[in-house]
C-alpha positions, 0 to 999 in steps of 0.5 A, a space after each residue: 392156454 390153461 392156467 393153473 394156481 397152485 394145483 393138488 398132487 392129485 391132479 398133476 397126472 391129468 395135467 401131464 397128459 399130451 393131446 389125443 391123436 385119431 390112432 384108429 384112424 391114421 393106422 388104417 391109413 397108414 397100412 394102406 400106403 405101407 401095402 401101396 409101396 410094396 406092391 407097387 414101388 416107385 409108381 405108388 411113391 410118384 403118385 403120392 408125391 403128386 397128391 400130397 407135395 403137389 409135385 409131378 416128378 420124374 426122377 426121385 433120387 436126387 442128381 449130382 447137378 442138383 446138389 452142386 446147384 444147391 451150394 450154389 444158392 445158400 448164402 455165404 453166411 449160411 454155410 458158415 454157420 452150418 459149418 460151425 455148427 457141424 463141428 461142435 456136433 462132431 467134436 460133442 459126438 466123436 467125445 461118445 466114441 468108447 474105448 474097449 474094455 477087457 475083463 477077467 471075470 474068472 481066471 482064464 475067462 475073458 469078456 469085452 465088448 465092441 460097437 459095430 455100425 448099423 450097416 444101412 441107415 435111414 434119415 427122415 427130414 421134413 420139409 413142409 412148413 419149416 425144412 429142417 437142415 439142422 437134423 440134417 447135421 444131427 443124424 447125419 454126423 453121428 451116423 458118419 462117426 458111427 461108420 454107417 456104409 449107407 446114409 440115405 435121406 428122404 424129404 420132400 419136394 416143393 411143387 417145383 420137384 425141388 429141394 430145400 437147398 439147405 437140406 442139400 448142402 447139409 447132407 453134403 457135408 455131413 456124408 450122406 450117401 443117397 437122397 431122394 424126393 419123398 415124403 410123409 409115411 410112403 417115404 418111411 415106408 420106402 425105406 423099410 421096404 425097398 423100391 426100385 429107387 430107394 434101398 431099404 434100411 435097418 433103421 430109420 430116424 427123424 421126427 415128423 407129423 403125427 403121419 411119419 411118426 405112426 409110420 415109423 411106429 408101423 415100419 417095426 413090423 417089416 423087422 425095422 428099427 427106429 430112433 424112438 417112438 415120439 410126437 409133437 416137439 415141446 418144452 417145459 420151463 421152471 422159473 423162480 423170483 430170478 428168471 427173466 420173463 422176456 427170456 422165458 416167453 422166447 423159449 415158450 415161443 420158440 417151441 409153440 411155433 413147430 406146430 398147432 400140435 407143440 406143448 409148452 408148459 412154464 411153470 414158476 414159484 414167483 407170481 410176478 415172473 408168472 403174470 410178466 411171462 405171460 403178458 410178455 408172449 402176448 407182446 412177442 407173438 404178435 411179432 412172429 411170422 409163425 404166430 398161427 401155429 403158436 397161438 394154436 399150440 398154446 391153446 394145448 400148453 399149461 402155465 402152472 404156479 407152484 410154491 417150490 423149485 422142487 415140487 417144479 421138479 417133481 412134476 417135471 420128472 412126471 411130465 417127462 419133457 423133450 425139452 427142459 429149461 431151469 430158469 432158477 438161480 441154483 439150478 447145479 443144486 436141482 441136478 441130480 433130482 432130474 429124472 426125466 427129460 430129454 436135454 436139459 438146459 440151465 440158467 437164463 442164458 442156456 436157450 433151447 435153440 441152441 441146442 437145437 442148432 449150435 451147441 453140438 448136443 442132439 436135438 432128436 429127442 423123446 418127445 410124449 413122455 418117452 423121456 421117461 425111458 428113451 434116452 436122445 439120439 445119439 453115436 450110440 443109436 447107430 451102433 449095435 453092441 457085440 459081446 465077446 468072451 475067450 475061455 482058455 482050458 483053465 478058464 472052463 476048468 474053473 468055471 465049469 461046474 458053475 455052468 454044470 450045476 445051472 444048466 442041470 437046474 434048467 432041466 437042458 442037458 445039452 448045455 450042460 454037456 457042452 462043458 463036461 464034454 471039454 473037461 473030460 477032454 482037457 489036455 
């Protein structure tokens, strides 16, 4: 970890800067499977599934029998707390649902707009070292809400060509329509193309290694849209004299442990919650199964002592985190000062896991400094938007020279015709 006192102003945008990827080097790569799948479909997504999951599998959706299995073997406790969990994401996303509005702009000019569902949609669930069932439920339930036709999910199998049962009892509930065994940047790029297996879709989601997130990148030039660009999970805790070390160490601990690639970043105003902080992750990490990737990863992560909880703030907002937890005792005061992040979580007891789990907010989030201009996934990422207006003869009456004058100005007189035809025309 690299440890900083008190640095100048000047050097904070060295500090925020994530790790480097190898673009040059992934891009080629990528624009190989990318061209393997359109040439060649099912064939080439059965090879890489063979070269890189280490499974020889025939069929690549996944059968009715499967997923019944699947329900069979997820613990009674487990499918509670999915449950659970699946009802605060519903009841927090079914609140995003908005309510259409008219307006009069003009006397007999009137605007609104309505939300239509992305008709097909595309969910990318990892399944390597820690398959995720939780983003299961938070792209899949937005999805439902929004009214998508078509949900269909790809992860990758095991070497036995099975299914995280889990991943499978999620979708299930959450209205999945399709699953299908695939993996890495050949499943995204199954999507935004097509095989003869898997549809392809208008839009993809979900997070994944430095290969599914260049992926997904790439997918944009097949006329795909995607979540947002993103990277490695990491989170950034502020911490004053109050925090509790213990607490702060978890949650530095929890993030670390995604991967080698994760960045945590603790910064506080209090040198004794500094030092305890850090001695705490020694004693922690030694105790987690995962403490490979969370050794590595913090060899990334940045532990910095500032004088103040606004200065804490202001690097924050430039650092732009996925994850940002207030430590601090008026963290209601540091509100409105934050600019960037991704979900923000507040005071001792406000873990980052329960966001990624149980809250109901979304855990797909800006990651790499896109806080800065990305917002989380959420019921509005599944919708598109439609503008309407109505103008009655009245209405055009009263704004047609506007529209004359403007269009004139613009040099297009077709434009401005429009208008003068229907005002000469009026009854």
């Amino acid at each position: 970890m690299f440890i900083h006192r008190y640095p100048k102003k000047e050097t904070w945008k060295e500090l925020v800067k994530r790790p480097a990827r190898k673009k040059e080097e992934i891009s080629e790569i990528i624009s190989e499977v990318f061209t393997k799948i359109e040439e060649e479909g099912d064939k080439a997504l059965l090879e890489f599934t063979k070269k890189y999951d280490s499974a020889d599998i025939e069929e690549i959706e996944v059968s009715q029998v499967e997923i019944e299995q699947a329900e069979s073997l997820v613990s009674p406790a487990l499918k509670k707390a999915i449950q659970e969990a699946s009802e605060n994401i519903t009841k927090f996303h079914a609140l995003q649902q908005p309510e259409t509005k008219k307006i009069e702009t003009t006397k007999g000019v009137i605007c609104w707009r309505e939300n239509r569902a992305v008709d097909k949609v595309g969910i990318y669930i990892p399944g390597g070292t820690a398959p995720l069932f939780s983003t299961v439920l938070m792209l899949a339930i937005p999805a439902r809400l929004a009214g998508c036709k078509e949900i269909i999910l790809c992860t990758p199998p095991d070497k036995n060509g099975n299914i995280n049962p889990a991943i499978l009892y999620s979708a299930m509930i959450c209205g999945v329509t399709r699953i299908f065994k695939a993996g890495g940047a050949q499943a995204i790029a199954a999507m935004a193309i097509g095989t003869e297996s898997i549809p392809n879709v208008y839009k993809i989601f979900g997070p994944g290694n430095q290969f599914v997130v260049a992926a997904k990148e790439y997918a944009q030039n097949y006329g795909v849209a995607i979540d947002m660009p993103a990277g490695p999970s990491e989170v950034l805790v502020i911490a004053d004299q109050q925090a509790v070390p213990a607490f702060c160490a978890a949650d530095l601990l929890s993030q670390a442990e995604h991967g080698s690639d994760s960045q945590v970043v603790f910064i506080s105003t209090d040198f004794g919650i500094f030092t305890e902080t850090i001695k705490e992750i020694d004693n922690q990490i030694k105790k987690l199964p995962r403490n490979q990737f969370a050794e590595e990863s913090l060899n990334n992560s940045y532990f910095i002592l500032l004088n103040t909880v606004e200065e804490a703030i202001e690097f924050s907002n430039l650092y732009g985190p996925e994850h940002l937890i207030l430590a601090i005792e008026n963290f209601e005061g540091s509100i409105s000062s934050i600019q960037n992040a991704g979900s923000v979580f507040l005071g001792n007891y406000s873990c980052e896991s329960a966001g990624d789990y149980a809250s109901g907010t979304n855990h797909t989030l800006p990651t790499n400094g896109f806080a800065r201009n990305y917002s989380g996934v959420s019921l509005d990422s599944f919708v598109k938007k439609i503008t309407f207006q109505e103008l009655s003869a009245k209405g055009l009456q009263n704004l047609g020279k506007t529209i004359e004058i403007m269009a004139e100005a613009e040099g297009l007189f077709a434009h401005k015709n429009a208008v003068s035809i229907r005002l000469k025309n009026k009854k």
